[in-house]
C-alpha positions as CSV (number, residue, x, y, z in Angstrom):
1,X,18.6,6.1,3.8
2,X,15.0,5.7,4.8
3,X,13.2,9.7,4.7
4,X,9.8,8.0,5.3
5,X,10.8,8.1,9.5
6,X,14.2,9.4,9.9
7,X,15.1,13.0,9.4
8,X,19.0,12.3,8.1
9,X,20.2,15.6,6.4
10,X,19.3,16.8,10.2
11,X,21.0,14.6,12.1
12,X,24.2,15.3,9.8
13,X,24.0,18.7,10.7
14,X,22.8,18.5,14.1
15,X,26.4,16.4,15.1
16,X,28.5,18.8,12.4
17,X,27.1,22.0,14.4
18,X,27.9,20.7,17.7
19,X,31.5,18.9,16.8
20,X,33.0,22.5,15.6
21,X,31.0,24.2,18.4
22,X,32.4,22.1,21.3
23,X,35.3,21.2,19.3
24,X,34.7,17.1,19.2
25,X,35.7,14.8,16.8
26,X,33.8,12.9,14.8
27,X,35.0,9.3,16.3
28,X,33.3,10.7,19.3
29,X,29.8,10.7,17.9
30,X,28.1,7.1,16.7
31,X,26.4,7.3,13.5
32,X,23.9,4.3,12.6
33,X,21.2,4.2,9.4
34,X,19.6,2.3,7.6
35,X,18.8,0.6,4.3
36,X,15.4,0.2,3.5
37,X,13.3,-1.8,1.1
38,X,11.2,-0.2,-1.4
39,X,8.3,-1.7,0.8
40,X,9.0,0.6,3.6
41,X,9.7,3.8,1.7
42,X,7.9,6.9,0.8
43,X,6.7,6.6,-2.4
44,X,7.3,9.9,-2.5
45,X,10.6,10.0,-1.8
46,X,12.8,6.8,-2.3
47,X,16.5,7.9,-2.1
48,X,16.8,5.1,-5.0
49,X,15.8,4.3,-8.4
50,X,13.1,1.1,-7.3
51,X,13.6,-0.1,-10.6
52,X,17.3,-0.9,-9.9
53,X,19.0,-3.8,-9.0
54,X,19.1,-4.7,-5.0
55,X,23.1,-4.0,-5.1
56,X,22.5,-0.4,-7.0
57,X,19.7,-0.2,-4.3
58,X,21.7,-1.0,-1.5
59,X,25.2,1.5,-3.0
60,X,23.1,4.4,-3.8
61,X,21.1,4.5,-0.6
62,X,24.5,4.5,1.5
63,X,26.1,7.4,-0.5
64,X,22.6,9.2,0.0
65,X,23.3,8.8,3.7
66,X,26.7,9.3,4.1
67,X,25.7,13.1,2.1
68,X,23.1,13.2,4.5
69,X,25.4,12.9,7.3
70,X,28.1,14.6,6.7
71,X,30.3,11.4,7.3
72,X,32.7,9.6,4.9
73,X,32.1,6.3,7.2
74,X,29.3,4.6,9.4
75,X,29.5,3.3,13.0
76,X,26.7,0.5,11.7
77,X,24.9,0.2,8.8
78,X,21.1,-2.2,9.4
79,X,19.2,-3.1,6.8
80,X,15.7,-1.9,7.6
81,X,13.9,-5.7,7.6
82,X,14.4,-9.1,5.7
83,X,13.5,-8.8,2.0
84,X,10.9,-11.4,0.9
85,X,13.4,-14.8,0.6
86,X,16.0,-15.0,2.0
87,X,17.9,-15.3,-1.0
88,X,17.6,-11.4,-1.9
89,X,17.9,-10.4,1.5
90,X,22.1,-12.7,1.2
91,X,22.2,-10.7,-2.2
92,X,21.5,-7.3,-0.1
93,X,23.9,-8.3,2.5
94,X,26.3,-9.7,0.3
95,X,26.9,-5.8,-1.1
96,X,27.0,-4.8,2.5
97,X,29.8,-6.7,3.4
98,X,31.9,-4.5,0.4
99,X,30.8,-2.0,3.0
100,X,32.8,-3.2,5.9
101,X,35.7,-4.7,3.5
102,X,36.1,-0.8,2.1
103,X,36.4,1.2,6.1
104,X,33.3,2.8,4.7
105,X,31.2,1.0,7.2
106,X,32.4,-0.5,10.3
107,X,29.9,-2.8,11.5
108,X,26.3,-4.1,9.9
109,X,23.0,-5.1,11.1
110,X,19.3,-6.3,11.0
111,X,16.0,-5.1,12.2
112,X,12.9,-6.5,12.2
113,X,13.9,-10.1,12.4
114,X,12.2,-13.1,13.8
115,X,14.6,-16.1,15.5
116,X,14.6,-18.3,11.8
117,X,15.9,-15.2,10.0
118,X,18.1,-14.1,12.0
119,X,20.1,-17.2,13.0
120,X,19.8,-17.9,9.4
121,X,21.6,-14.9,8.0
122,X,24.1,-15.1,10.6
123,X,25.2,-19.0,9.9
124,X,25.2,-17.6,5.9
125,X,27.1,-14.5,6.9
126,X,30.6,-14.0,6.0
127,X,30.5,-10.9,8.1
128,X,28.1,-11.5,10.9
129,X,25.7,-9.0,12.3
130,X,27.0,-7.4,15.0
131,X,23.5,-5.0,15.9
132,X,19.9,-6.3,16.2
133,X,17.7,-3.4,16.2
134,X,13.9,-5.0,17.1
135,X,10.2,-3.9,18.4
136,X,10.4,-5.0,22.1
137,X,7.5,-6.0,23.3
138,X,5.0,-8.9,24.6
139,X,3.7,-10.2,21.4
140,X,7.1,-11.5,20.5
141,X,7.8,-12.5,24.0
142,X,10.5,-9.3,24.5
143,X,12.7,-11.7,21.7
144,X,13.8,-13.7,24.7
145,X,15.7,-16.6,22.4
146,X,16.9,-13.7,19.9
147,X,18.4,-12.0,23.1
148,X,19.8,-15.0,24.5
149,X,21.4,-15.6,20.8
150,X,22.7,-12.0,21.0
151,X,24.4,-12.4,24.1
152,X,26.0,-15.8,23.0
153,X,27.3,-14.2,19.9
154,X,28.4,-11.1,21.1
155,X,25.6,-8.9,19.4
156,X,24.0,-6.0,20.1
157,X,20.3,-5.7,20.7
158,X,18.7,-2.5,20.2
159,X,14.7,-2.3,21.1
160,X,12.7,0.3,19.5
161,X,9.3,1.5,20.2
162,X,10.3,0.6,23.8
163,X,7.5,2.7,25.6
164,X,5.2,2.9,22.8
165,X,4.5,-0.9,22.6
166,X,4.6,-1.5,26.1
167,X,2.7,1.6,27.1
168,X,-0.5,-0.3,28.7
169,X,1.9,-2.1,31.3
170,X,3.6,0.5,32.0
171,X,0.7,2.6,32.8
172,X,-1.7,0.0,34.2
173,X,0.6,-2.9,36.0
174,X,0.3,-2.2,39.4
175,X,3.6,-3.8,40.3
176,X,5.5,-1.6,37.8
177,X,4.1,1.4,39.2
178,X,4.8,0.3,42.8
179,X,8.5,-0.5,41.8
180,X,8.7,3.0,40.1
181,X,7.3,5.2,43.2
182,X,9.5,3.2,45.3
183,X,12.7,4.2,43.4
184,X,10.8,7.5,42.6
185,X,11.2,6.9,38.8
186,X,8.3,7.2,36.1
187,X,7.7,3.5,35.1
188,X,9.1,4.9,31.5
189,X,12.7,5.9,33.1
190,X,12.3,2.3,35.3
191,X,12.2,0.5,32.0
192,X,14.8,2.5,30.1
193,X,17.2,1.8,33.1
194,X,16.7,-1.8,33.6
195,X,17.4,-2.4,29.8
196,X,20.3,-0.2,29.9
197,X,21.3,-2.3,33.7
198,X,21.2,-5.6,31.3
199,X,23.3,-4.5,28.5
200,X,20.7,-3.2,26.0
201,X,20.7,0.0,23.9
């Protein structure tokens, strides 16, 4: 559960509303969050006691969510970033797994991992991650060796801030613009499509 950027109460209700309006079911709708460090909470409003241990962290924050969503299971659970070693970020993981080992989550993953900590957690994992959820953009080099590893292992890689990090190119690279009027796309729907064409979320 992570309030500080994600609005879950009104996603839960959101999918709710529209399953009994248009009569789907809920295996039709794919429901991802997140747990999040006390680092990248609101102060204000940590869905956990910060004074708790990283496994009471980690089991109060899901049952926060799955309230939140209206859901007694997850498509994916991703834990928000690595915590400071690597050790407390196994011990995080570790309670994860129960997760999966339970039905109450079906599949886990990482976000905001760099190539070391990534590959790392998978080799330690006894349930590997299955989603990478990172920032693509040029700084990192668009994660081309975490991508590569993705596609080796059978992962998902999800990019966020997708336009926002790239929005200089994509407004000011004259071959992106030219490629866009010539499929008469917006450079933005361009890039979403060609991530999408190569198997990205």
């Amino acid at each position: 559960c992570q309030p500080r950027h994600y609005n879950e109460s009104g996603v839960g209700e959101g999918w709710w509303t529209a399953a009994q309006e248009l009569d789907i079911a809920r295996e039709d709708f794919y429901l991802q969050t997140k747990y999040t460090p006390e680092g990248g909470q609101d102060p204000n409003n940590i869905p956990y006691d910060p004074e708790s241990s990283y496994e009471e962290q980690v089991r109060t924050s899901l049952a926060v969510s799955l309230k939140n969503l209206k859901t007694d299971y997850l498509d994916a659970l991703v834990m928000h970033s690595p915590l400071n070693n690597m050790k407390d970020t196994l011990t995080v993981w570790r309670v994860m797994e129960t997760f999966v080992d339970d039905g109450t989550v079906k599949r886990l993953g990482m976000s905001n991992a760099n190539y070391l900590q990534f590959t790392t957690l998978y080799k330690e994992a006894r349930i590997k991650p299955s989603v990478l959820q990172n920032r693509f953009h040029a700084e990192t080099q668009f994660d081309t060796k975490l991508r590569h590893f993705c596609q080796e292992h059978d992962i998902w890689y999800q990019s966020f801030w997708t336009l926002t990090a790239n929005r200089h190119a994509l407004h000011h690279n004259e071959h992106i613009r030219a490629l866009s009027e010539r499929h008469d796309l917006t450079p933005q729907t361009m890039m979403f499509a060609f991530l999408l064409s190569t198997g990205y979320i």
